[in-house]
C-alpha positions, 0 to 999 in steps of 0.5 A, a space after each residue: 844198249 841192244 846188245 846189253 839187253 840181248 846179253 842179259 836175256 841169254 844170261 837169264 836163258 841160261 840161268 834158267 837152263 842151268 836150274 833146269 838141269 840141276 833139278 834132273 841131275 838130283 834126280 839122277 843122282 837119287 836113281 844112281 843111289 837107289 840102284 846102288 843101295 840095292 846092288 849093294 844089299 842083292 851083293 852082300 846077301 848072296 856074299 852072307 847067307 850059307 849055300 848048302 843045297 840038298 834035295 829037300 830043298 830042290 823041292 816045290 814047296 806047297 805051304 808044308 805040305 809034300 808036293 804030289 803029282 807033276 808041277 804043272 796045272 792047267 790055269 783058267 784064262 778068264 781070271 787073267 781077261 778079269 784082271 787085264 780088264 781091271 787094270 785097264 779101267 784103273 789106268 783110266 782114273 789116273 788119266 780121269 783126276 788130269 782131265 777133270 783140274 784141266 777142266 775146272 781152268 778157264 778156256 778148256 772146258 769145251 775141248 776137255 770135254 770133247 776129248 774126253 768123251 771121245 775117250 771114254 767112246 775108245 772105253 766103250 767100244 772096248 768093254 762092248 767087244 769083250 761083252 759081245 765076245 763073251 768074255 764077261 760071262 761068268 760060266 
């Protein structure tokens, strides 16, 4: 009898491993056919469209208008510290939505709520540091 039940538990064991694995290989098999689809596409344009290059099309290209002067410009780093800045307090929404259906289960509350407020301290001390550097000044 115990050896009929252990046969059944690694049956079931196996089972269960095998539906896991299945749901990753179609997931795989979807990457395999997506990068195919765009290998496919990339390969067929470069194959169809004509390649006659002349100096007009060298050219930077400046909405219609003929380029003037060298093709570098000098670029203001605040507006990248803005939208890094940006992003960084975006990505903490998506890690927000988890926390908050986390924190409605029961049992979680307390720790959920402990963690988060640690993380939003890290939030914190970072917008404080960029303030106290200035990088928040618009000049």
């Amino acid at each position: 009898m115990r050896e009929t039940l252990g046969d059944s538990s690694v049956t079931a064991a196996n089972a269960v491993a095998a539906g896991y694995f299945q749901s990753y290989s179609v997931v795989g098999l979807l990457a395999l056919i997506g990068v195919l689809f765009v290998a496919v596409a990339f390969g067929a344009g470069r194959l169809l469209r004509p390649v006659v290059p002349t100096p007009e099309k060298l050219l930077t290209y400046e909405c219609g208008v003929d380029p003037v002067g060298e093709g570098w410009a000098h670029t203001q780093v605040r507006y990248y510290v803005y939208a890094f800045l940006y992003v960084i307090f975006a990505v903490d929404s998506i890690f927000l939505f988890p926390w908050a259906t986390v924190f409605a289960a029961p049992g979680y509350g307390a720790t959920t709520l402990v963690e988060m407020f640690i993380f939003l301290g890290f939030l914190a001390v970072g917008l404080l540091y960029a303030y106290k550097k200035g990088v928040l000044a618009w000049t």
